[in-house]
N, C-alpha and C positions, 0 to 999 in steps of 0.2 A: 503524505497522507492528509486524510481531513483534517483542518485544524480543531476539530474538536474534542479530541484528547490532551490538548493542552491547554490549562486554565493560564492565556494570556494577558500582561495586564491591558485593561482595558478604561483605566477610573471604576472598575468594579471592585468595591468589597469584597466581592466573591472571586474575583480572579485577580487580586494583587496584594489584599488585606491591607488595603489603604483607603481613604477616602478620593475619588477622582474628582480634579478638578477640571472645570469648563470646558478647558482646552483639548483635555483627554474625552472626556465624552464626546465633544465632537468630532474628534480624531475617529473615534472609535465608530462614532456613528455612519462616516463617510466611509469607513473598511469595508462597516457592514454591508453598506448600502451596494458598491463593487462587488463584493461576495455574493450576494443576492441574482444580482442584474447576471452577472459570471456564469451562475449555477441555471438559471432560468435558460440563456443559449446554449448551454455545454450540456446539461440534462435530456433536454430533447434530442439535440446532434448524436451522443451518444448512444443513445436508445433506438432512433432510425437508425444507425448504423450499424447495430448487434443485428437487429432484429431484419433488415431489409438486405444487407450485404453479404452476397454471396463468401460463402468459407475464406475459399483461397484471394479473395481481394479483401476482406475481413483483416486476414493477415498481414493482407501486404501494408494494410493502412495502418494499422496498429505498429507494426514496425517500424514506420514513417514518425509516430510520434516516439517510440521507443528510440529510435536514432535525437530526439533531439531529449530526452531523458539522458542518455547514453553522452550528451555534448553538456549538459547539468551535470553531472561528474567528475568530469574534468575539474568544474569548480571544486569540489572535494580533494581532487588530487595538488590545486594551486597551482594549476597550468596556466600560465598568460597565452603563451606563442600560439596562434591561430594555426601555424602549419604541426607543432603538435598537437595540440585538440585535434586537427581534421584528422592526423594518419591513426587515435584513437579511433574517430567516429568510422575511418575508414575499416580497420580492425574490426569492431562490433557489428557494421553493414556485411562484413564476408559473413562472419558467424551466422549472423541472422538469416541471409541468403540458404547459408547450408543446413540451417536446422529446417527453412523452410521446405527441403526435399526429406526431410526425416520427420514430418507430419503425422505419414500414417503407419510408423512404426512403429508398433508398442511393443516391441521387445527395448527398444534405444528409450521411447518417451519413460518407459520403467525406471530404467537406468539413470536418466537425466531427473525423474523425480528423488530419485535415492541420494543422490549426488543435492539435489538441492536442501533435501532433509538433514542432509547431515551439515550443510554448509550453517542451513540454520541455526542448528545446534552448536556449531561454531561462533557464531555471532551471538547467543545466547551467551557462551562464556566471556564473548571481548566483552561486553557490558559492563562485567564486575572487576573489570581491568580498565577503567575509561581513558588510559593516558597509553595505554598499549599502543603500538601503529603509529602515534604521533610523531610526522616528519617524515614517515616512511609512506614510499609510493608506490612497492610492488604489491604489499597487501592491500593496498585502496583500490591496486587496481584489479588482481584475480578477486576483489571480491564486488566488482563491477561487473564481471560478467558471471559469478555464483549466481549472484541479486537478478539481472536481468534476463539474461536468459531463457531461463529455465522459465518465471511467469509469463515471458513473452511466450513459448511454447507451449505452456498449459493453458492460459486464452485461446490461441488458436485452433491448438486440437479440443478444446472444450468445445466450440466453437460448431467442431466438423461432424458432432453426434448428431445421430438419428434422428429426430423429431425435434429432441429437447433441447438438442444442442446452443441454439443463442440466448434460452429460456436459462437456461444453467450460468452460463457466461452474465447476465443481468442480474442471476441471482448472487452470484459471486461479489457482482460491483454493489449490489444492494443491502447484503451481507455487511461490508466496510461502513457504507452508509451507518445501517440502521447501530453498529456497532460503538461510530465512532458520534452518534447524537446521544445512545444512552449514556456515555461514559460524559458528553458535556454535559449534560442534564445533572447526571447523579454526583458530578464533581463541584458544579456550583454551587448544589445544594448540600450535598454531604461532606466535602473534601477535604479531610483533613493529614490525613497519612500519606506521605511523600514516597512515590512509588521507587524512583532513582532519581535522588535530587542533585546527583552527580552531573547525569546527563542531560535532563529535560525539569527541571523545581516544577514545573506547575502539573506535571502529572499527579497522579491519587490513587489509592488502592480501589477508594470509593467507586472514584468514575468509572477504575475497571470494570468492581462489579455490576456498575450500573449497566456496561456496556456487553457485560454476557447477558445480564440478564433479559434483556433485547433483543437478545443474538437470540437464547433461548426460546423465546415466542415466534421470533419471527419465520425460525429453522424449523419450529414445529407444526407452523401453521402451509410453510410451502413444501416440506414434505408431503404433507394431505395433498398440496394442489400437484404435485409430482406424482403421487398416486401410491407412494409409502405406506405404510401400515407395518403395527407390531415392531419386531427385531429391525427392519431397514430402516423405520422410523427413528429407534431409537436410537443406530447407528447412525442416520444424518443428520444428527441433534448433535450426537457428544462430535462428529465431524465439524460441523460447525463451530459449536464452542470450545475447539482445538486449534482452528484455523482465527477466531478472532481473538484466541490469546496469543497465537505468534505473529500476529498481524501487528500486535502491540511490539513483539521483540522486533519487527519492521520497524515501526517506527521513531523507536526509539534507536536501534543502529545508525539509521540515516541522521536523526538528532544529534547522535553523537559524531561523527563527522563533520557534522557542520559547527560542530561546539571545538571539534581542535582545528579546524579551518579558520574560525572565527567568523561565521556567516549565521545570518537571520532565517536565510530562506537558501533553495538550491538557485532560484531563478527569480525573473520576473515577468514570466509568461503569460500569468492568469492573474488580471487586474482582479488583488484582494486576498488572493490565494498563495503567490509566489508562485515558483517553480514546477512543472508539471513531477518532479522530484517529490514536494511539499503535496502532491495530492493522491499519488500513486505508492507512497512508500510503507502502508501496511497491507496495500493488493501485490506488492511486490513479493512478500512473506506468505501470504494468504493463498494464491492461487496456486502454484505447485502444490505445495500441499492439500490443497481439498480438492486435485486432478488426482495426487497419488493417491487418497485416503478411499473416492471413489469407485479407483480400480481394486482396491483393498478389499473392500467392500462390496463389491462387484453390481453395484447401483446404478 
């Protein structure tokens, strides 16, 4: 996920509770400066690509990066051998193929949402377990394809709606955004209650709130542009600030993996950023769920 739910240090006061010296600021400043440059190509790329690319190639492309998310895992599991990673990667490429004939299913997409809901709910409780699954590879790995899966299917049939369809899909990615600047903003400034400092220290209750409460304006404002009003309104308000507190249990799961793996980042894909793991892993949480809540909803 973004890294801005995490107050890392940086020579910031506010993000280490130390004083930074030279070195660190400059460190920090040359991150920023990659993060920047990163966000400015990948923003745009992204956005023609919802917005300009037809559904079922939508798909297909998305999955192309999901395969090398899906090869970012492996590092989780502490896979060295090349020809194991590939017959995983290979493994998760059939899935993927096969879900992509189960698109326009929504008696199965129901069911594969349910299934992710509850998987979430699962990974909610390994949290308060954080040494759980340590050394063990069957759970890291059924829960590599709980994790990807199912968001990969909810982008694409998100994707394949009527009008609003890539409009939903941008709202979804904007949604993380706007979620994960409130929670750095309000963590800097306010952060002092240590959300699980088992798995992630620089998290904050603060930031949280900072980051519904952003979630809240901004859910309530593209509902109007959605064409909501009243009860649907209300309903893709509280959908929202449901999907960006488990967005949080996103990414804090992936956090913790990488915490009993012993890794900083899933990858190093995205100069500044890490691993496309490190940018997707509370839309990993987030998107099934606000495809199921949706249909729930019937919005």
């Amino acid at each position: 996920m973004p890294i801005a739910w995490k107050r890392r240090s940086c020579g910031s006061p506010a993000g280490s509770g130390a004083s930074g010296t030279p070195v660190n600021r400059w460190s920090s400043s040359r991150v920023l400066r990659y993060r920047v440059l990163a966000a400015l190509v990948l923003i745009p790329l992204v956005v023609w690509s919802v917005l300009s690319l037809p559904s079922r190639l939508f798909a297909a492309a998305l999955g192309a990066f999901w395969l090398l998310a899906a090869w970012e895992w492996t590092r989780l599991l502490g896979w060295q051998r090349a020809l194991v990673r590939g017959a995983f990667l290979g493994l998760v490429a059939a899935c993927l193929g096969w879900l992509f004939l189960q698109l326009e299913d929504a008696s199965f997409s129901r069911m594969l949402y349910l299934v992710a809901a509850a998987w979430w709910g699962l990974a909610f409780a390994w949290l308060f377990r954080p040494q759980w699954g340590r050394g063990r590879t069957l759970p890291k790995m059924v829960a590599a394809f709980c994790v990807l899966l199912p968001a990969w299917f909810a982008l694409s049939q998100l994707h394949m709606r009527p009008e609003d369809g890539p409009w939903l899909v941008l709202y979804v990615l904007a949604l993380m955004w706007v979620a994960d600047s409130g929670a750095y903003f309000a963590g800097r400034a306010f952060g002092r209650h240590k959300l699980a400092p088992a798995v992630s220290p620089g998290k904050t209750w603060e930031g949280v709130a900072g980051g519904l409460l952003g979630v809240m304006l901004y859910a309530w404002g593209s509902g109007q542009w959605f064409g909501w009003q009243g009860g649907e309104l209300a309903g893709f308000v509280v959908l929202a600030l449901f999907c960006a507190s488990m967005s949080v249990v996103g990414d804090l799961f992936i956090s913790l993996l990488k915490r009993q793996q012993g890794l900083k980042d899933t990858g190093h894909l995205i100069p500044g950023h890490g691993g496309l793991l490190d940018r997707v892993d509370s839309l990993l949480a987030a998107a099934p769920l606000f495809a199921l809540g949706l249909g729930l909803l019937r919005l």
